[in-house]
Structure formats: C-alpha cells, structure tokens
N, C-alpha and C positions, 0 to 999 in steps of 0.2 A: 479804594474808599478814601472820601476825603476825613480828616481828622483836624478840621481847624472849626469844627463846629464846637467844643469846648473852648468859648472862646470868650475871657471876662471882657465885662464894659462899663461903662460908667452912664447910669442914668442919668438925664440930663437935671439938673433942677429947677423947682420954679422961679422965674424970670422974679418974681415979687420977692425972693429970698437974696439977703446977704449976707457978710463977714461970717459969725461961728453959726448961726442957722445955715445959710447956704455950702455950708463944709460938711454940718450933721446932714444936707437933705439928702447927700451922694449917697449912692446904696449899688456897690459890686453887684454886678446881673452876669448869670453863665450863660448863655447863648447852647441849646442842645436838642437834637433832634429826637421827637415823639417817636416810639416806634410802633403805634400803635395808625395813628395819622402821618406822619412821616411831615409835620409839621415843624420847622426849627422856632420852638419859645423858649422866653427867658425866666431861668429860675433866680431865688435868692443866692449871693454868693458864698452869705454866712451859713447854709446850710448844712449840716452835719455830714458828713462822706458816709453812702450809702442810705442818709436817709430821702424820702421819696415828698413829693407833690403831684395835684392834679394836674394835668396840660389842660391848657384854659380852656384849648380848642373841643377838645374830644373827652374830658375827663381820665383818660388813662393815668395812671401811676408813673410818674416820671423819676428817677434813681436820679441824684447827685452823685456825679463819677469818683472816683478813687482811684487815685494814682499808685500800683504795687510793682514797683521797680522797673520795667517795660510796658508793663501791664495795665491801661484804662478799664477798669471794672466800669460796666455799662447801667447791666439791669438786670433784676435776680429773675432767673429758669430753673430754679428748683432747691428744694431743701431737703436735707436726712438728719439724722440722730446725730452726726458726724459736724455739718456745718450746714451751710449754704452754699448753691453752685452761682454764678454768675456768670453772664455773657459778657464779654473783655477783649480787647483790639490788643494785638501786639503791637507795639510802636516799631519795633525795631526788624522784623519778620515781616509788617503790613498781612495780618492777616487775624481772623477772629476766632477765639479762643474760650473753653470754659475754664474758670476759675472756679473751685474748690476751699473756702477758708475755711477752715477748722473752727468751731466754736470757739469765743474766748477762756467759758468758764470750764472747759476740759481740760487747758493747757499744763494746767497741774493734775492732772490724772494719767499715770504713767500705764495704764491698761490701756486709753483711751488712743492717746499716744504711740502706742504701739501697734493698734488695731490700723490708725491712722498712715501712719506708716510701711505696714501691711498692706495695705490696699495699695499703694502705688507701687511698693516692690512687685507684686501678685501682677498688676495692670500692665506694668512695663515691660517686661518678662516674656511676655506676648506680644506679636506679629501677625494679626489678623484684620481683615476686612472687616470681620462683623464684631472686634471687641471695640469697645474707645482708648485711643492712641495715649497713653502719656508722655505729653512732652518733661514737664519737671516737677520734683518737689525742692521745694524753700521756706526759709525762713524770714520775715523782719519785723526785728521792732518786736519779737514776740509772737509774730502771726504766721502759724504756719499753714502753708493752702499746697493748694495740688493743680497744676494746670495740666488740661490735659482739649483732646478733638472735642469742639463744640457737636453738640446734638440736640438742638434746641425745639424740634419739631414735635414734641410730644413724647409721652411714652404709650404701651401697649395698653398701658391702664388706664389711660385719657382714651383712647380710642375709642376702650371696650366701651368704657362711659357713654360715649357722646352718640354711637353707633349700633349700640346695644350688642352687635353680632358683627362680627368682619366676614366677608365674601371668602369662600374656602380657598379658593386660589391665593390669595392674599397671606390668610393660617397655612398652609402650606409650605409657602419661600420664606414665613419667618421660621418654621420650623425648619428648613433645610438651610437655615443659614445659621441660627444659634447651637442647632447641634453638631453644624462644624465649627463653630466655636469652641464650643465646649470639648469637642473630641481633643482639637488644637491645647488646649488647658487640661487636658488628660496627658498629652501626648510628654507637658511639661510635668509632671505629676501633682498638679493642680486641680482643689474638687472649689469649683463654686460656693457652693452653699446655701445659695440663697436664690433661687431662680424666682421669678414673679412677672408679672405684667409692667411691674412699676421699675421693672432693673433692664427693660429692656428700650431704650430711647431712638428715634428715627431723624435723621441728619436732613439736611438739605436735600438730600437725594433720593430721597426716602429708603434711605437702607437700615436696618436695624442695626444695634449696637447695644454688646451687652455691657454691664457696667456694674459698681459696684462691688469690687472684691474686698471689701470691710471683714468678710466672713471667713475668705477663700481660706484655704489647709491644704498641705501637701496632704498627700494619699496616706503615706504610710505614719501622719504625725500621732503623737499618742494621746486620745482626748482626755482633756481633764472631764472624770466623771459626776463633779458637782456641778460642770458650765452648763449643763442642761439643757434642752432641745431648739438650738438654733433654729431660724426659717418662720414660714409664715403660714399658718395653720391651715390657709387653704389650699397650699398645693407642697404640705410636707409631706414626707416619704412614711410607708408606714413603719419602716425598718427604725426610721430616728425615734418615732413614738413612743416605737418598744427597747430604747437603748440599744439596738443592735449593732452592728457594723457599719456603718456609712462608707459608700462607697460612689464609683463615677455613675452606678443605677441609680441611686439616690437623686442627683441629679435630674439625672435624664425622665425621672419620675415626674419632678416639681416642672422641668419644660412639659411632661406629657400636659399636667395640669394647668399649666398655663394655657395651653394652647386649645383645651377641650373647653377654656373660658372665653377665650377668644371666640371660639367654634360657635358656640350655641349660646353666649350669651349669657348664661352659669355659671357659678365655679361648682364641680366635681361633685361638692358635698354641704348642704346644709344644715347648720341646728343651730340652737338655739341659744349653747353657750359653747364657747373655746373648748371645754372638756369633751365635751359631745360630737363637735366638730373632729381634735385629732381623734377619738375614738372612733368614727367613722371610717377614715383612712385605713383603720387594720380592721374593721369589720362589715362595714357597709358593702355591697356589692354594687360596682360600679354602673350607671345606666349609662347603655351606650348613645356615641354622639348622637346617632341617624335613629334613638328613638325617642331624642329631644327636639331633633329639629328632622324631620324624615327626608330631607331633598337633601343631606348629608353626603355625599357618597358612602360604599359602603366599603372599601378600601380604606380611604381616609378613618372612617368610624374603627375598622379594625386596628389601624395601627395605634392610635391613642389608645383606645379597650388593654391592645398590648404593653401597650408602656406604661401603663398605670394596675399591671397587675399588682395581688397584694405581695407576692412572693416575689425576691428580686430574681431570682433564678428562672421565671416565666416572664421576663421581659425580653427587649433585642438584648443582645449579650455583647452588642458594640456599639458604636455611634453609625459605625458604618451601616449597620444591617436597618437601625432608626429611619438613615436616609435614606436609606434605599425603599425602603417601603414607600417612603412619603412622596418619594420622585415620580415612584411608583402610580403613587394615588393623582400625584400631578398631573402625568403622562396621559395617567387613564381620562382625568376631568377634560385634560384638553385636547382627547381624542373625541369625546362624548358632545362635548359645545361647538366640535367643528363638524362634527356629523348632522349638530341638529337640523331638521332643517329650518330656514324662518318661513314668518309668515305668510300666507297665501304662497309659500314655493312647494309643490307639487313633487318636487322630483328632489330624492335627495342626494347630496353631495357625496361624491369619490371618495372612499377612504384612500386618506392622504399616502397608507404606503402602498396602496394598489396603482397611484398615479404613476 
C-alpha cells in the first residue's frame, strides 16, 4: 500500500493577488484518499487531527489522519464506553492496523484505567484464530490506546441489522469458531463476560473475531458483590441475574443467545422494560429456534434450546460437547442440501458416504 497519499501542498493563488494578500491566499491542502469512492481529494490542512469533512465527490466523511508514533490513524470503525477504535497504517511493519484510544476524560479514572488495561493484558494472553491479536499498548503525550488485528468488516450486530436473519450454516461456523475461542480463554482461566452480537467483528476474510475483554476475570477471581450484574440483558445468564456463581456456562449461555439472534432474527426474550427483560432469563421458558423460524434444522434448534437452559448444570458441560453438537448440526445440514435434489432432477443424488 502506497502511503504518499498524505501528502501537503500548497494551493496555488490567484494570479490577481500580491505581496501580504498573496502570502495570506496560500492555504496547506492534505492530498487523502476517500475510502468510501477510493477517490484522492484534498482537505484543509488546518484541520484538527481526527476531525472529519465531506469528500466533494461522494459525500462520505473523510478523517484528518494523526500521526501516533508509527502509527497514521485513518478513519474511525467503531466506538465503546472505553474509546474509539480506528483504522491505522503501520509505517514501519507496512501493514493495517486498529487502533484503540482511550477517551481523554477517563484518563484520570483509575477504575477506568485499569479496566483499560485489563482488556489488553486479558487479549494478549491469547493465541487464537478467532480472538483479535494484540499487538501493543502505549502511552503518549497522555494518550493511551491499544493497537491491536484490524477487523473492520462489521460486527455480528450490523449483520443481524441489515439481514434481519443469517443463513444457518453461516450461525453455525460462527458458533464453532467463537466457542473455541472461548474454550481457548477457559483453557487460560479466563471468563469473557460479556458475549454479544456487537463483540464479535469479521476481518477481511470474513472470519469472526471475538473482542472486547474490558469485562473479562479470571475464573476463580472473587467478585465484588456491590459491581452488580455485568453484560447485556439480552443475552445475560440467568445465574448473574440471581447473583449466583458465574462461571465458563455463563458464557457459553450469552453465545447460545447470541447466536439464537443470529438464527431467527430475535433476541431470546422480549419486554418491555430492562427489569422484565432479565427476569425473563430466569423465568420465561425458552421458544425454540425451529418454532420461530420452522426450516431451522432441528439439531441446530436443540442445541441452542441446550445452551440456553435455565439451570447451568442442563447445559453442555464443556465447550467441547457445544461443538460438537453444532458440527454435529453442520454435518447433518450439509448432508441434507447435498441430497436435495434440484429442480426438475428426477433422480436423486448418492449419499455421499455410499459413493
């Protein structure tokens, strides 16, 4: 990737301008490519690092880059509680990266700080295909950020959006990839916390990537019982509800629920306010996927049914048994779409392990 497109210039001025007007007409212009039209226009130079203008061509939002010690911060892909993520070139690697800046008005919040912190020890710690990589955390000038594997292709929660329902095969390999994740973050005695649509981000490749360990806790850490019910009410555990024990079920509860969102286009459980909503989780009985959307498999339907029991002890009792079920359900869909047979074909096809 070329990097000589952040490139200042000097507008020419009008030819009718001289002495101190033709000095004030000069106006620094940055040269930077739209990534929206893939168009290179030129912005103001005086513009504030990080803040944005139209591209003339296409109206998209164009970011004024910022220079963070190697690091050209591009254009922002996403926000939390935490900071802002950015898309950012390494200069010195040639390769693209997300940045993570820390809000500024946290920086004196030593809880904040630490949660901050947390999250990239918690990230790092880990070696997996489907977590996002941390390359570093730093400081300058004040500003602490977190650079870590770009995944800039959306998350699971933009999907749901835009698609209303994902293709089961689709819910399936993200299920069997986040719950080796997660097992992987077991294996370190690390519990998530926080599982959702919006924590799980899809790369270039479209591989999932789980993210977000602001929450994470070793297994055996001892909770402060005034911090109160972490997570996000549509796919929290009913054990956290009721103050119980949190454990790596708890988890593997919030992916069942993520994924039964995915599935059918729902989350799990509706009402009408927050209170009503977690009280559902410990009392609502669960409707299963395949009798929200009935062309569900019914494998697939039983194994979310399973993971989203209310009791943790009726759920899989590992990660492994999780996936297995779901490879399970995979197996079976894509023995079922190979058998079918197509249109106007009369005769139908070999199962594949009789060939």
């Amino acid at each position: 990737m070329s990097e000589a497109s952040n490139t200042p210039i000097l507008e020419r001025p009008d030819s009718q301008q001289s002495g101190e007007n033709h000095l004030a007409s000069k106006k620094t212009l940055i040269m930077v490519t739209c990534e929206a039209c893939n168009t290179k226009v030129f912005i103001p130079g005086d513009l504030a690092p990080l803040s944005s203008v139209s591209c003339t061509k296409c109206g998209h939002e164009i970011m004024m880059p910022m220079r963070l010690r190697q690091f050209d911060l591009r254009s922002e892909v996403g926000k939390g509680g935490m900071g802002k993520v950015y898309r950012a070139y390494d200069t010195v690697l040639d390769r693209l990266v997300a940045v993570k800046l820390m809000r500024p008005s946290l920086a004196a919040d030593e809880k904040a700080l630490d949660n901050f912190y947390r999250e990239a020890r918690a990230a790092a710690s880990l070696n997996h295909t489907n977590i996002v990589h941390i390359y570093t955390y730093d400081e300058l000038d004040g500003q602490r950020y977190l650079v870590m594997e770009l995944a800039d292709r959306g998350s699971l929660d933009v999907r749901i959006e835009r698609q209303h329902r994902l293709p089961e095969l689709d819910v399936l390999d993200i299920g069997i990839k986040i719950a080796s994740a997660l097992d992987l973050a077991l294996k370190h005695n690390l519990l998530h916390r926080d599982i959702k649509p919006g924590n799980i981000l899809f790369n270039a490749d479209n591989e999932p990537k789980l993210v977000d360990f602001g929450l994470a806790r070793r297994v055996d850490a001892v909770l402060d019982p005034e911090e109160g019910t972490w997570g996000t009410p549509y796919y929290v555990a009913p054990e956290k509800v009721l103050r119980q024990k949190e454990t790596f079920l708890s988890d593997m509860y919030s992916l069942g629920g993520t994924l039964y969102h995915a599935l059918t286009g729902h989350v799990p459980f509706e009402a009408p306010t927050v209170e009503e909503l977690v009280a559902a989780h410990v009392h609502t009985p669960l409707t299963a996927p395949n009798l929200v959307v009935p062309e569900i498999t019914a494998p697939t339907s039983e194994a979310l049914a399973k993971v989203m029991a209310k009791r943790p002890e009726d759920r899989f009792l590992s990660y492994d048994q999780f996936r297995m079920a779901l490879e399970a359900a995979r197996s079976l869909l894509l023995v079922q779409r190979y058998n079918q047979p197509s249109p106007g074909d009369s005769k139908t096809k070999t199962s594949w392990w009789k060939r």
